[in-house]
C-alpha positions in Angstrom: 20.8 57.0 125.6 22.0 54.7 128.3 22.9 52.0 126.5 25.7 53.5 124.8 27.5 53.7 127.9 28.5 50.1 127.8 29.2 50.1 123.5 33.3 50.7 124.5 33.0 47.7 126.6 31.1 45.8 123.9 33.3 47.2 120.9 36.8 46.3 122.8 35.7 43.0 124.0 34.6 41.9 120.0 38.0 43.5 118.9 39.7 41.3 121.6 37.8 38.3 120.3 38.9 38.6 116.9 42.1 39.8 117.2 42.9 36.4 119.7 41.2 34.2 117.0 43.8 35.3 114.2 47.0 35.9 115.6 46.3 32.2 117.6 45.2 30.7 114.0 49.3 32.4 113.0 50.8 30.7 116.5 49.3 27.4 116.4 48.8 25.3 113.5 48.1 22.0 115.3 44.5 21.1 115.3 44.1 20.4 119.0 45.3 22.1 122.6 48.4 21.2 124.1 48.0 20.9 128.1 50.3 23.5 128.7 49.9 27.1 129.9 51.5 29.3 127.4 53.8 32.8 128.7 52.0 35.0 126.4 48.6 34.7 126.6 49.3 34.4 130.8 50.4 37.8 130.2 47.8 39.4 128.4 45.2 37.8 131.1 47.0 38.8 134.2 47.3 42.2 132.7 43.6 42.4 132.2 42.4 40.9 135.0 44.3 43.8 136.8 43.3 46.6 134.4 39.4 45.2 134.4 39.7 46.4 137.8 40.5 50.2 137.1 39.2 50.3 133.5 36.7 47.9 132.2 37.3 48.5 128.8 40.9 47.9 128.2 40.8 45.0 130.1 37.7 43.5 128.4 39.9 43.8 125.6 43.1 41.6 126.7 40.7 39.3 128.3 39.2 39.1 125.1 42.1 38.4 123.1 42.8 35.7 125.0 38.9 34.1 125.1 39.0 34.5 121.7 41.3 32.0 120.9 41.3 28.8 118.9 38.6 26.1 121.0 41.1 24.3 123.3 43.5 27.1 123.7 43.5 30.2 126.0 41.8 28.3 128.5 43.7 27.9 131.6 45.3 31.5 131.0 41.6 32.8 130.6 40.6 31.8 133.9 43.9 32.7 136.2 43.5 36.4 134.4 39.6 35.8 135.5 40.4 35.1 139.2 42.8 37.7 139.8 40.1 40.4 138.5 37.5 39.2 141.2 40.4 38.5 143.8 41.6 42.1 142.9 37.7 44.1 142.8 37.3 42.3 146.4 40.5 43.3 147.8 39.8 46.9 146.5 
């Protein structure tokens, strides 16, 4: 019975993947990763790095969305949203 205690964490975080995988298949339609950090996906880290903090969840699935997409891209965003979750759960 424990172990569906983590299946909303699991569920949001596959939903996140997927869901970052299409819409960056619709944004992008070069076949390789510009070295540039986009606005968007920055957003959608930063806002779950900080909401990973207060519920895992939700931010598992932002951080998700932006893991999931396309090899190359996400990257750099993935990481800075990444950072400010563990700067954020040691500061609180």
């Amino acid at each position: 019975m424990t172990y569906f205690v983590y299946l909303p964490h699991l569920l949001l975080f596959t939903v996140g993947t997927l869901l970052g995988l299409q819409i960056s298949y619709r944004w992008h339609s070069e076949p390789f990763a510009l070295k540039k950090i986009e606005p968007i996906p920055l957003a959608l880290a930063i806002i779950g790095g900080v909401l990973t903090v207060f519920y895992v969840p939700l931010g598992l699935l932002f951080i998700g969305f932006v893991i999931g997409m396309r090899p190359g891209y996400g990257f750099y965003e993935s990481i800075i949203g990444i950072l400010l979750a563990v700067i954020l759960w040691v500061v609180i």
